[in-house]
Structures are given as structure tokens and as C-alpha cells.
C-alpha positions, -999 to +999 in steps of 0.1 A: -542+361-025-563+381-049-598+378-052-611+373-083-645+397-094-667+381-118-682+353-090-686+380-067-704+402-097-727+369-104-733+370-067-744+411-064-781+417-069-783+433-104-794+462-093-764+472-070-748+497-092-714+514-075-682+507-073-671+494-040-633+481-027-633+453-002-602+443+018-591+415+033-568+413+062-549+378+070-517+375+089-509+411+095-519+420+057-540+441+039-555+421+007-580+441-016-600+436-044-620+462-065-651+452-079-680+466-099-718+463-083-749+480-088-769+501-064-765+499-026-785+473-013-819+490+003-818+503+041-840+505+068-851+486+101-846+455+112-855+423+093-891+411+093-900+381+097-873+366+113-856+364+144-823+383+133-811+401+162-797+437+153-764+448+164-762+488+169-729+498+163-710+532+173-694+555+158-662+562+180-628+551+167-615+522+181-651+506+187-651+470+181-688+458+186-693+421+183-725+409+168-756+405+192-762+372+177-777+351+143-806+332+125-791+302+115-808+281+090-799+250+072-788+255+036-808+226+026-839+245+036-829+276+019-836+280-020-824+320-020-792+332-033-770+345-012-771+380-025-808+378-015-803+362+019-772+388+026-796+419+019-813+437+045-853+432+049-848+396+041-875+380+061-858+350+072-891+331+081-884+297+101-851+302+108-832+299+143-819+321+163-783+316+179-764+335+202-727+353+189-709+325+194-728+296+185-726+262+172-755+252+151-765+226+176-759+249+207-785+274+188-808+241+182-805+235+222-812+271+229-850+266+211-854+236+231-854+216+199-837+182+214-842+165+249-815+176+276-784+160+253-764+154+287-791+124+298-791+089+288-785+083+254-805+111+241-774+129+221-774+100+198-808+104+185-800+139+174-794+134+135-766+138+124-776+141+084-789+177+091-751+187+097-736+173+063-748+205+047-738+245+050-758+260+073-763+298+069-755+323+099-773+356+090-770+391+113-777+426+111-764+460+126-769+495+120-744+519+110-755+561+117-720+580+108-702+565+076-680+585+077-660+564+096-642+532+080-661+501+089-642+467+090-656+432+097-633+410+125-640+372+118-627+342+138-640+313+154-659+296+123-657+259+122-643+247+101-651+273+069-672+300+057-683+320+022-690+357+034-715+385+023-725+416+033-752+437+019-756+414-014-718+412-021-696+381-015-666+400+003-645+364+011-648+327+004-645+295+024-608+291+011-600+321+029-624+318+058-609+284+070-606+269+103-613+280+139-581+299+149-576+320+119-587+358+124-596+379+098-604+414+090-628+422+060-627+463+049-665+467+039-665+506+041-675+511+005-703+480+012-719+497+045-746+524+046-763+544+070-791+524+083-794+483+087-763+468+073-767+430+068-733+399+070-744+364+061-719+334+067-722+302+050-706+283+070-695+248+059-699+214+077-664+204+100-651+171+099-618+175+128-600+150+111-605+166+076-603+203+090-577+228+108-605+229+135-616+211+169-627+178+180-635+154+208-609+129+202-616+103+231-626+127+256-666+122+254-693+111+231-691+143+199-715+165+191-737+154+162-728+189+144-688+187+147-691+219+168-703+237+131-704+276+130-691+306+147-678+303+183-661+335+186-672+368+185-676+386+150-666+420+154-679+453+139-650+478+140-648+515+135-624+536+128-606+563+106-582+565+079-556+554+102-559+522+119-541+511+146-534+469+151-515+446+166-498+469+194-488+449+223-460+452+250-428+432+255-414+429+289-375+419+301-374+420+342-348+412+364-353+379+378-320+382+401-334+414+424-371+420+405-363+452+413-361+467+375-381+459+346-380+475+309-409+476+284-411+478+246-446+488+234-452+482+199-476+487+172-487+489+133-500+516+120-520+519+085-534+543+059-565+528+044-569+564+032-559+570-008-541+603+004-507+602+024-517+611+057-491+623+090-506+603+122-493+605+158-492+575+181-492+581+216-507+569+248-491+548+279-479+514+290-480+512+329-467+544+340-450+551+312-459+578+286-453+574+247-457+595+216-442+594+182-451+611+144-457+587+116-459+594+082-478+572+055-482+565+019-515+560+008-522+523+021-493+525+037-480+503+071-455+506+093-440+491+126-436+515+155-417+511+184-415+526+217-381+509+230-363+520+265-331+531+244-354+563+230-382+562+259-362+560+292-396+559+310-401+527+294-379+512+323-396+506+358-378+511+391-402+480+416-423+469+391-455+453+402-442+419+391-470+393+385-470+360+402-495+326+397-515+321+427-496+311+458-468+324+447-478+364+452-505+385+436-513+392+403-509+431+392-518+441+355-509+471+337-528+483+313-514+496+278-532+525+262-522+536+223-544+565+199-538+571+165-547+607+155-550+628+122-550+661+123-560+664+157-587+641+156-589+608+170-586+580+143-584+547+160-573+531+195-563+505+209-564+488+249-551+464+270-535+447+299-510+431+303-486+414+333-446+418+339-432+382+350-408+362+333-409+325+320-381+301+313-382+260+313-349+247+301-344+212+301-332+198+332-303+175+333-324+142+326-339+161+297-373+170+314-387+203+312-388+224+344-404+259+345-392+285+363-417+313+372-398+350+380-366+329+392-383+308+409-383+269+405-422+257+396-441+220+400-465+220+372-496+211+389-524+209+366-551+192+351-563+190+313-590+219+305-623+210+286-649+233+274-683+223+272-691+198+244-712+223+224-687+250+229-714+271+245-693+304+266-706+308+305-682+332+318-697+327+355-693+289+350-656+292+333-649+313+362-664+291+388-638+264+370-612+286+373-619+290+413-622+250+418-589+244+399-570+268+427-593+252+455-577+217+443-549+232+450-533+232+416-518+258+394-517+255+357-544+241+332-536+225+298-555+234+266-550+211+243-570+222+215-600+241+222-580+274+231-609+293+251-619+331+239-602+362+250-623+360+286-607+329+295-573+341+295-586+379+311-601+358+340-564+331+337-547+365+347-572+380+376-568+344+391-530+336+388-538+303+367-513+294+345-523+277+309-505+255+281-523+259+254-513+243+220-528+225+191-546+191+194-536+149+183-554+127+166-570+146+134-559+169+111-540+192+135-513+162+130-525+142+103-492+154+083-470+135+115-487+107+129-484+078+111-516+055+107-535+073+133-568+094+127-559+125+107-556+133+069-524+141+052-520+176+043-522+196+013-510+226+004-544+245+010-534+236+047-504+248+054-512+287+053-545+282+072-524+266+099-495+291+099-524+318+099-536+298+129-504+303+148-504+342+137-535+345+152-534+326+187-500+345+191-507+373+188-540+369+209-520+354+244-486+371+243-496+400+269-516+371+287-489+366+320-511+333+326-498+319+291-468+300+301-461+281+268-475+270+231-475+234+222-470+230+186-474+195+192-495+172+211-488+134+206-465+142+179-441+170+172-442+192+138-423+181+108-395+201+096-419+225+072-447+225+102-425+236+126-408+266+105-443+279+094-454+280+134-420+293+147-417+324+117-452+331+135-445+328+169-416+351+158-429+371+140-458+375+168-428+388+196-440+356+213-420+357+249-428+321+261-414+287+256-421+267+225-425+233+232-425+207+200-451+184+213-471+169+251-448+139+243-416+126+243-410+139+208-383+159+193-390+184+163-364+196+141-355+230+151-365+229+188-352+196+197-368+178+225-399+184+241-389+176+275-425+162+281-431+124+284-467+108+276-467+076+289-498+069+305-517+059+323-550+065+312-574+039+332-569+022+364-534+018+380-529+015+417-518+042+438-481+026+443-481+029+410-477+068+410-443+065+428-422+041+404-398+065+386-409+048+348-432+050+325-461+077+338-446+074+376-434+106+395-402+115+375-402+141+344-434+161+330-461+138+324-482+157+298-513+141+308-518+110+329-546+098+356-562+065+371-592+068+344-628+066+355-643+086+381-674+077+390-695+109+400-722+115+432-754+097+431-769+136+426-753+133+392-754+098+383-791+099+390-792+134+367-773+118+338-783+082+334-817+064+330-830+035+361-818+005+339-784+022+328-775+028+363-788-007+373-761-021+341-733+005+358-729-013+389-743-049+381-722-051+346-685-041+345-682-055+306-711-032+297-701-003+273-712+029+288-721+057+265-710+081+290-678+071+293-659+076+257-661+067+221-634+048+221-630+011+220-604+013+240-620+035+276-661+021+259-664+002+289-655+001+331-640-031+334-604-022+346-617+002+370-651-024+387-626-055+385-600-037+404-628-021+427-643-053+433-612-071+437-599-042+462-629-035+481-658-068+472-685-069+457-709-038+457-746-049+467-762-021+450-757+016+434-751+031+464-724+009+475-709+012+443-703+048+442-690+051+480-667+022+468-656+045+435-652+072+455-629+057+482-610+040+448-608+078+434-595+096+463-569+073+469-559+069+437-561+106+428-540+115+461-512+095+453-506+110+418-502+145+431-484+136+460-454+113+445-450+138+420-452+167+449-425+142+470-401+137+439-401+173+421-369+184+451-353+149+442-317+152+432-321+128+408-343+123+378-367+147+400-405+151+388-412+185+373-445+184+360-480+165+360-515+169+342-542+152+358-564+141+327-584+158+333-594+185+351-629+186+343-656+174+313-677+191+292-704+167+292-715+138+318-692+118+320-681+083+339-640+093+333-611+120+332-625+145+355-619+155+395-654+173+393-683+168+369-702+183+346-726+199+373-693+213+393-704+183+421-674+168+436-668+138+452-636+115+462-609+128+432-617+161+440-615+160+478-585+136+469-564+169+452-577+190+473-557+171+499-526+158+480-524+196+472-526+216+505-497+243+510-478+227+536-488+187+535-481+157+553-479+125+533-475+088+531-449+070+508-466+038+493-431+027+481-407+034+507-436+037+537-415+071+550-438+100+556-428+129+545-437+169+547-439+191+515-437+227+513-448+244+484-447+278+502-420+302+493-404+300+527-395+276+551-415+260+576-395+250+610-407+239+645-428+214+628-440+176+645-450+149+626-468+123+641-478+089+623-503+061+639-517+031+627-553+010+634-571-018+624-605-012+610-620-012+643-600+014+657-574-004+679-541+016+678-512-004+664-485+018+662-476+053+670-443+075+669-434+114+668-409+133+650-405+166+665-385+199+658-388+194+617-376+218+593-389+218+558-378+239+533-395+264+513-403+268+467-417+225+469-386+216+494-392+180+515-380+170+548-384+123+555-399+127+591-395+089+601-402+059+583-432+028+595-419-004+599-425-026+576-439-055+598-464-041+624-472-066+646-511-066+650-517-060+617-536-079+587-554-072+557-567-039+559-556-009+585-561+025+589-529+051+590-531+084+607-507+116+596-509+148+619-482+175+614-485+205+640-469+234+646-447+246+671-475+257+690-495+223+692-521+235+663-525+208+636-516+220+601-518+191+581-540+159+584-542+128+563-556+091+563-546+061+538-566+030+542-537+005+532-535-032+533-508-064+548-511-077+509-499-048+483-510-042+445-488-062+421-482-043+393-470-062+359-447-037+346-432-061+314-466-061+304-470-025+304-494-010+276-497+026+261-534+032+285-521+012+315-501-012+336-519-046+346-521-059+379-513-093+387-530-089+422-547-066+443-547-053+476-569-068+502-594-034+516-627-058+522-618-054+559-633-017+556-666-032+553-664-046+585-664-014+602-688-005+626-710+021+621-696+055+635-720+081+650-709+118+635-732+147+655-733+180+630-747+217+639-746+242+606-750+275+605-754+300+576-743+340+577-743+361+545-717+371+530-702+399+503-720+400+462-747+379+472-725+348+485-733+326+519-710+309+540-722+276+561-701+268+587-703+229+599-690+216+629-687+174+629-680+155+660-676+114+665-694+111+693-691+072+693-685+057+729-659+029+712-626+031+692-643+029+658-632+062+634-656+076+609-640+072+578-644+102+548-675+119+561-688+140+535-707+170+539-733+182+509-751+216+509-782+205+497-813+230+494-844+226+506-855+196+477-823+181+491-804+187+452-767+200+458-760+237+460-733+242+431-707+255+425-698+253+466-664+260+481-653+237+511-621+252+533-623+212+538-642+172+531-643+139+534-623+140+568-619+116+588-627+117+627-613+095+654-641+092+686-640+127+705-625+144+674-642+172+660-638+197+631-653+228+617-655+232+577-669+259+562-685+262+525-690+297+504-718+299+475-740+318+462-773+316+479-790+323+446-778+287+441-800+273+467-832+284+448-853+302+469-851+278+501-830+277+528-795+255+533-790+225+547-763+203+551-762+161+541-738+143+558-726+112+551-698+090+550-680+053+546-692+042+581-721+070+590-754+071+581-768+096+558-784+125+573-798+162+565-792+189+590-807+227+587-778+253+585-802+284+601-792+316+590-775+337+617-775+374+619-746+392+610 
């Protein structure tokens, strides 16, 4: 691409009189253009009149300074030119200030502009008109030492963007185009000593129109699309050599992990209009590298440090890096330097993890990964950013830490591929991630038929190949990165999918390239090995364990029971008095916070099979602890049939996505936890479907079975299964003893319940206890079940869901009596500002009755949840004379200034607040 002058010269201010070369980096090249201007622009302090923050950037080479932040403003508002509003001193009087990566909206929100957009309805009444228009992003930094070369880095902008620095136009929104493309602008002849000044016009998105992001069905969209600039814009400095793209390539042995072999490499280029001799040198792990380039003036070249030349470049014990469970997670860090004639001229840093990935294709034609050998179950759920795509690494990284407290292991990005952080913070946790691009607008309005998204043209193929380029080259050295989905509900077409796999090439990608989250097949790749087959609302928990459509067989791309219904805390934080009234009372009633769709608008699935399961609810109250005994049941039995079937021999289940993990607004579906990082019955319902070594009933085959997913085996194991009616009156009881249960997700069938209990109708109560050889229990778990089972209409099946014909009978559980629970707390600091509340619970009821799911809430002292919180346990169950101790870990600045208590409550006990006094250490 070449661009063309004259508009830029229309553009200059007339009195910029110098001759000035601007580059333009895309895709691993350097693009310039040589223009005439007048004088430089004038220099000084920063911006009067406005709220423009002012970047100050270094001078060291290698320094890559992102931009403190913008004033936005809407174009509409705006009667300047752009060579005016790109020079520095411009006052910018009225306009906005934003943070570096900001949405126009997320700026708006920032100035308190609208009401709280995540209560009621009160994101609809932001208009939407004030979007339809550019809105312009203006920032300044100051430059001391020109000497050095100064280059603009540019990503993130949604969905396009004219840019200008210091008066000059220096690329256009062709160019600048959609979120995942990164660019580098050379604006050394444009940049002065003094306040330098970068203005974006950034144009309005539309998902299904642009190579961007959107909401799909997931929650109610943003009135501004997500508009303007949500990664960071970087100032970089360097000199006449610059150094990109280096990254590391790793080979291990996966049959001993005892050796592993590294290939560092690297472009170097001579922006310099003299040939210049450079050295690259620096170190990868352990390893030392150096090697003598020479260049032509604007000259690149590939380097390569291989093991063949650079015997150091193969490690004797690597520190092999493992997702969490499996081992720990070491990083290396990889060091390069450019330097001319002695002197430092660019750099580049680092890390980066040794493991190895493979998922072949099983022999049904299902995807199964293997991790460093080692056979994996995908446990994961479906990641979502918040709506205004506002980055909180402390709340990303509290996510992070509640998706290995679920017990899971992976997180899919569909769309919405998180910044550089994300992945950082992926690593230091031993998450893994999917990332790939999104359905149901543009992304695949080239494959999908009649469904939302635009055809093509060829303006949009290079922005999307560019896109690949980009995102490759960004998570390759990530060891969390497991895979890139080209496709989501559809694959690529033949042209797609060459453009993305030349990049991915291209890019030394070292992952598996999957064509598309469904069962699609693209032309190069083949099969995706991934089914997406629902459900997406309310199915029954037997449903889980029927090897068809979304049951326990295969990788199920994303798939859950629909709604979850958060706490009363949140329900009560996100909905007005008379929309919470209509949530329980109405179950035909659309609910804004539940999707866009026409499809998920409304709860009725989910309240008629609640009301059909359980009765009635008589108020709000009794409607969420209903929801939350329909969630954790429902979300239990999706992680554990797939947990049960992944050692099958046949058709075995290799992968799940819980859809989804978490939402980034309030929401009434798709989410274990909400918005506020509360959690209530489908968290506490992974959490338990999930633990190490589990205990677990069969809803299809009523066995009860043991899964490992430690690496080695467990042995000397009991297993012990009772059953009770809803008063407590023991039914049943039998003992398997001396159990062995292999290790990497093995099974052992520890005996099987009748299936006639005499004793037994409607609803009963079934008790799993697994100890260890030394009496200690390991694993505990109770199903509330019922005499009369779900029917489920599978001939009748639909894309979203299967129907059921009739449901089982659970309105005995309102019969129980009421079962006393004593609890003592007590609080002791803890490391970086963290506390730890220890809770002891005891039935202390004189009868047979159990307490059923007690809950325990650190509340502070306005009786509002303490969030994020950590439980080692919830929503147990005690029999009378049981007792348990659970501990939570937070942050005490979390509490507010007062001191903890904790709010039990639970299906059959009263609701009560007990202090947790701070003990001495």
C-alpha cells in the first residue's frame, strides 16, 4: 500500500514547511511515504484548556511507553480540522477525558455522565445517536532526545481510525481497521523535542459490518458498539536498528521431559539511509546468543539462533511448564539487544514457557488434547470481558483465581481476545485459553448462510489476515495458549482459511489450529473435532449423561442449562422493586437482563421447569433458593458426566465449556458467578463436580463412581452411599471398601443403588462419602433426587434445548423441617493484606432432619458481601451431630472499614449473622 500525498498536504497546516518521511508498518512490513509539509508544528507544555493527559516518554532504546490516556470528543461537536486538532496547544475545551484504553462510553462512565448502566434498564436510555458519528481521541507526550527514532504502535481501535500527529495525517481508516490489527507508524521526521501531539478519528463499529467485536446474545450491547481504542498505543524508541518480532520456539521431549531445544528468533531492520553492521545478542533461558548482521539501508532480515549452530540452545531438565494441577508453571525469560557500533540500538524482552501441545483427533473424531504427554479433560467455561471493555487487572485476576477455585482448567475466548496482561497473568496461574475469532457478524459473514453478518469484500480480507498476523504473533510464547479457533459456529472458507493459516505460519505458531467451536470441517484442516450442539437453556441434569447431542461424549464447544439466577445481594443491586416483583411472579416476562435475543428474552423454560420440579415459589426469596438448588444440580451434573465419561473406552468425552464462565454485565444467564464476583448454587455446584479426587452419582445408570483427575493413583479408598427421605429417615446404606482409582481423570464404579428402594417416594436425599484408608473423608456429595424422573423428548430436540415431557417430583423438599445449624467464626490476618475466616458449622438438631446446602456469606459490617472471597468449601450439607470447618481468604480492604461477619443460611435453616472476631496471630 502506498500512501498517496496531496490529502495528507491539504491536511498539514500551511505553515509546516519540511520535508518529513512517514512509515507504516503492517504484517511484518515497512510501508513509507515521503511527503512535503511546512514548518514543524509549534512545541511547548501541555495543552490548555483541556483535559489531555501528557505522556512523557524516554529516551532509552527499546522503550515502548503507552499513552497515559485521551480527550475524547464527538466529531459532531468539533468544527476544527484535523491538522488544528492534531497540533499541540490545542485547547480542547469541553472535551472528555478517557483512560488508554477506552471506549467512548467507558470514558462517558468514567465522568459520571450516565446512571450506573448495570441497574435496571438504565443502559437503554443512553442514546445511541451520539455513537453514529467519529469521535476524536486526542493525546500528547513529550519527546527530550530526538535523536532517537520515534515510532507510533497502534492496535485495539474499534472498528477504524484516520491518524495524525503534529498537524500531519500519517495513516487512514483503510489502513487503521479493526480491533486486532497492530500497526507501527515511523513519525521520527514528524516528532520534536518538546509536546508531541497524536489525534485518532476513530470511526463508529457496527460488529456485523466490521472486523471487530460484539455482544452477540451474550447481554444487552453497549450503546457505543465498544467505539475507540481498547489497547494500549504505544510510543516506541529506538535507533537505526530496530529489533521486532523475536520470539522463541520450543521442541521438548514429551517421552522422558528430560531434554528440550530452543530456537530464538528475530527481525532485524535498518531504518537508517546508510548500511549499517548491527549485532544481536542476549539470552533465552540459560542460554547465551550472539550473531553479526549486516544491512542495506532499510534493509530486514530474519535471524536465527537454532540448536544446530548454538549447542546451548538445548536444555538438559528443563523447567517444563504445566496448567495448574498438573505441576507448576516455570517461565523463562528471553532477552535480545541490537547494537551499532557499540551502542545500544533497540531491545527486546520476554517470557516465555517450555510445554508441548498436541490434540489429534480421537478415534470417534473428537478432539482430545494432550498437555506434555499427558492426556487432558478440557474443563472450562466461556470467558467474557466486561461489557464496556474497561481493563481491571486485580478483577481479571481475581477471575482468573475463581476459575481454578471451580476447579476447572481452560477458559475459551471467543472473540474478545484480552490484552497482553491477560495472557501474562494465563501463564503465572496455569490457565489454559482457546482463543479464536467470533460467530454471528462479520467475523463470519463470508460463511454463515442467512445468519447476522455481512458478506465480505475485498477491503476485508487483508484486515482479517492482518488480524491473524497480529494475534499470532502476540500468544505464541504464551504456554497458557493452547489453540486458535479460526472458526466459531462456522469454519473458514477455502480463501479464509489460507489467508489465516500463511499467518499462523508465517507467525511460527506452535499450537493446534482448529477450523471452527462446531462440528464443521474447513478445507485444509479438515474437521474441527468440536461439536456445538447445545444446550443453551434449561435441560435436566440426566440430561448431561446421554451420549448425543450436547451429552457427555466429544468436545462440547460451549453448552450449559441456561439461566442462573444470582444472590438476592445482586438481584437487589441490579434490578428495580417491580422488576424483581415481575422475575418471580411472571415467567413469560422478557427480562432485560437476561439477552437480546428473542430466543433466551425471557425465563420461561427455566421458572416452568422450577416450578414444576420444586412448586410454586411464594415470594423472591423462595424463588432464588429454589434457582439456586435448580443451578447447582444442574451445573454438577454437566461437569461430572463429562468428568465420568472422558476414561470411557468408547466414544469417551474429551472436552466441555460451561457457557459461560462469567458476564460482563448483570445478568440473569450463562455465568457460574456474577458480575459482582458473588456466587451462589452453579458456582458451589463446579466447585463440587470439580474437586481433585471426587465421588459422584450416575443419574443414568444410578452407579457411583470415583474420579481422579490427579496424576497418580489413589488406592485404599471406601466409598459409602446412603439414602433418606426428606425427613431424614435412612433408607438405604452400603460400603465398598479397598478401591483403587487410577490416576490422569481415570474412574473406578464403586457399587451401583438399586433401582427400587423400598421406603422411598417422591423426593429423597442421597448421601456419597469416600474416605481414605485412614478413616478421613475426602470426598462428600448430596443429590436431592426423586421416585418420578425427568422425561426428556429427545425427537423433539432443538438447536437451544431438549423439551421435557415431564418433570421430576422435588416438592417433598419443602416439607422439611427446619434444621438448627450452630456457627462460631473467627478471623486471623493473613500475607499482602488478605484475611482468612475460619467457620465451623454444626447441626445441632435433636431429630433425623439434615440441613440441606447451608451457605455461608462474609458479609461486612452493613451486612453487603465481601467480594471477591475464596471458600476451601459451601453449601454443604450436615446430617444432626455433623460438623464442618470452611474457611474463606479475602482481602480485608474488601470489608470496608468494619469488621467480618459471617451470614448463614440455607434450604432448611434460618438466616443468621454471626461476628468472625479477629484473633491474634
Amino acid at each position: 500500500m502506498v500512501l498517496r500525498p496531496a490529502p495528507l498536504r491539504r491536511r498539514a497546516r500551511a505553515r509546516v514547511r519540511r520535508a518529513l518521511t512517514a512509515s507504516l508498518a503492517v504484517g511484518g512490513l515497512l510501508l513509507t511515504v515521503s511527503l512535503t509539509t511546512g514548518a514543524a508544528p509549534p512545541r511547548g507544555g501541555p495543552a490548555a484548556g483541556g483535559p489531555t493527559p501528557v505522556t512523557r516518554v524516554g529516551a532509552a532504546p527499546g522503550t515502548a511507553t503507552p499513552l497515559a490516556g485521551f480527550a475524547t470528543q464527538s466529531s459532531a461537536k468539533v468544527s476544527d480540522t484535523p491538522a488544528a486538532i492534531s497540533t499541540p496547544g490545542y485547547p480542547a475545551s469541553g472535551w472528555h477525558p478517557a483512560g488508554p484504553r477506552s471506549t467512548v462510553l467507558a470514558g462517558l462512565l468514567a465522568a459520571d455522565t450516565y446512571p450506573d448502566p448495570f441497574y435496571s434498564t438504565n443502559l437503554k436510555k443512553i442514546p445511541a445517536a451520539d455513537f453514529t458519528v467519529p469521535w476524536w481521541y486526542r493525546g500528547d507526550f513529550t519527546v527530550a532526545d530526538t535523536s532517537r527514532r520515534t515510532y507510533l504502535d497502534v492496535s485495539g481501535v474499534v472498528s477504524a481510525a484516520d491518524v495524525y500527529v503534529n498537524g500531519v495525517q500519517v495513516a487512514t481508516k483503510d489502513r487503521i481497521a479493526g480491533a486486532y490489527t497492530q500497526h507501527e507508524l515511523d513519525v521520527t521526521d514528524l516528532v520534536g523535542a518538546g509536546t508531541n501531539t497524536v489525534a485518532f478519528r476513530v470511526q463508529p463499529n457496527d460488529p456485523r459490518k466490521n472486523l471487530t467485536m460484539g455482544w452477540i446474545d451474550w447481554l444487552q450491547p453497549p450503546p457505543d458498539e465498544n467505539m475507540g481504542i481498547v489497547r494500549d498505543v504505544l510510543v516506541r524508541r529506538g535507533g537505526p536498528v530496530a529489533l521486532r518480532d523475536a520470539h522463541v520456539t520450543t521442541r521438548l521431549d514429551t517421552e522422558s521431559l528430560a531434554s528440550a531445544e530452543l530456537t530464538v528468533k528475530a527481525r532485524v531492520r535498518n531504518d537508517s539511509a546508510s548500511p549499517v553492521t548491527a549485532t544481536v545478542s542476549g539470552t533465552a533461558g540459560p542460554a547465551a546468543v550472539s550473531r553479526t548482521v549486516s544491512l542495506a539501508p532499510h534493509e530486514t532480515k530474519a535471524v536465527t539462533f537454532a540448536p544446530a549452530d548454538f549447542p546451548q540452545l538445548r536444555l538438559d531438565r528443563p523447567k517444563v511448564w504445566w496448567p495448574a494441577g498438573m505441576g507448576d508453571q516455570p517461565l523463562y525469560d528471553l532477552d535480545l539487544t541490537a547494537t551499532v557500533s557499540g551502542s545500544p540500538s533497540d531491545t527486546a524482552h520476554h517470557s516465555f514457557g517450555i510445554r508441548d501441545v498436541k490434540a489429534p483427533l480421537n478415534a470417534d473424531g473428537a478432539r482430545q488434547y494432550r498437555i506434555n504427554g499427558r492426556p487432558l479433560l478440557i474443563k472450562a467455561g466461556g470467558w467474557s470481558p466486561d461489557v464496556f471493555l474497561r481493563w481491571d487487572a486485580r478483577s481479571v485476576e481475581d477471575r482468573l483465581k475463581y476459575t481454578l477455585d471451580l476447579g476447572l482448567n481452560t477458559v475459551r475466548l471467543e472473540g474478545h481476545i484480552e490484552p497482553d496482561e491477560f495472557f501474562d497473568l494465563a501463564d503465572r496461574y496455569g490457565v489454559l485459553t482457546l482463543p479464536g475469532w467470533e460467530c454471528c457478524d462479520k467475523w463470519e459473514g463470508q460463511v454463515n448462510g442467512d445468519e447476522t453478518g455481512e458478506k465480505w469484500t475485498p477491503a476485508d480480507y487483508p484486515v482479517a489476515k492482518d488480524s491473524m498476523a497480529a494475534e499470532a504473533a502476540r500468544l505464541r510464547d504464551h504456554p497458557s495458549v493452547i489453540s486458535f479457533l479460526i472458526g466459531s459456529d462456522f469454519a473458514p472458507d477455502a480463501t479464509i482459511e489460507k489467508n489465516y493459516l500463511d499467518a499462523l505460519e508465517a507467525a511460527d505458531w506452535p499450537n493446534p489450529v482448529i477450523a471452527a467451536a462446531s462440528a464443521k470441517s474447513s478445507p485444509k484442516l479438515g474437521k474441527s473435532g468440536m461439536k456445538m450442539t447445545g444446550p443453551y437453556d434449561w435441560v435436566p441434569p440426566d440430561y448431561w449423561y446421554a451420549k448425543r447431542e450436547g451429552g457427555a461424549t466429544g468436545f462440547n464447544s460451549e453448552t450449559s442449562a441456561g439461566p442462573d439466577i444470582p444472590t438476592l445481594d445482586t438481584l437487589r443491586r441490579m434490578m428495580s422493586p417491580g422488576e424483581l416483583e415481575t422475575l418471580w411472579r411472571d415467567p413469560s416476562a422478557k427480562q432485560y437482563h437476561r439477552s437480546p435475543s428473542a430466543t433466551f428474552g425471557d425465563l420461561k423454560l427455566f421458572d416452568n421447569a422450577l416450578i414444576g420440579r420444586y412448586g410454586k415459589p411464594t415470594g423472591l426469596t423462595d424463588y432464588v433458593r429454589k434457582a439456586g438448588l435448580a443451578r447447582y444440580e444442574a451445573v454438577r451434573a454437566q461437569f461430572e458426566a463429562y468428568a465420568r465419561n472422558f476414561s470411557d473406552t468408547s466414544r469417551p468425552a474429551t472436552g466441555v465449556v460451561h457457557w459461560m464462565l462469567n458476564s460482563g454485565w448483570t445478568s440473569l444467564h450463562w455465568q457460574l458467578f456474577d458480575r459482582y464476583l458473588d456466587q451462589g448454587g452453579a458456582y458451589y455446584g463446579a466447585k463440587k463436580a470439580n474437586e481433585p479426587l471426587h465421588i459422584q452419582y450416575s443419574y443414568d445408570s444410578r452407579s457411583v463412581v470415583v474420579v481422579n483427575s490427579e496424576h497418580t493413583a489413589a488406592t485404599g479408598l471406601t466409598a459409602r452411599v446412603s439414602l433418606y427421605t426428606p425427613d431424614g429417615t435412612r433408607k438405604f446404606d452400603r460400603s465398598a471398601t479397598g478401591l483403587r482409582v487410577p490416576g490422569d481423570g481415570g474412574k473406578a464404579t464403586a457399587l451401583t443403588v438399586p433401582a427400587d428402594v423400598s421406603g422411598l417416594s417422591g423426593a429423597y436425599l442421597v448421601k456419597l462419602q469416600l474416605t481414605d484408608g485412614a478413616g478421613k473423608e475426602v470426598s462428600r456429595n448430596v443429590y436431592w433426587l426423586s421416585t418420578e424422573m425427568d422425561v426428556l423428548d429427545w425427537d423433539n430436540t432443538d438447536w437451544y434445548y431438549t423439551p421435557t415431557t415431564s418433570y421430576a417430583d422435588l416438592t417433598g423438599l419443602d416439607d422439611m423441617a427446619e434444621a438448627p445449624v450452630s456457627a462460631t467464626a473467627t478471623t486471623t490476618g493473613g500475607p499482602d493484606s488478605t484475611a482468612t475466616t475460619t467457620v465451623t458449622l454444626r447441626n445441632t438438631g435433636s431429630g433425623s432432619t439434615p440441613a440441606l446446602l447451608v451457605d455461608a456469606h462474609l458479609v461486612n459490617g452493613a451486612g453487603k458481601p465481601a467480594l471477591p472471597v475464596r471458600w476451601s468449601d459451601n453449601e454443604v450439607s450436615l446430617w444432626p451431630g455433623e460438623s464442618v470447618t470452611l474457611t474463606a481468604t479475602y482481602r480485608t480492604a474488601d470489608l470496608g472499614g468494619s469488621a467480618p461477619s459471617v451470614r448463614i443460611s440455607g434450604w432448611n435453616t434460618a438466616t443468621r449473622t454471626v461476628p468472625a472476631a479477629t484473633k491474634a496471630r
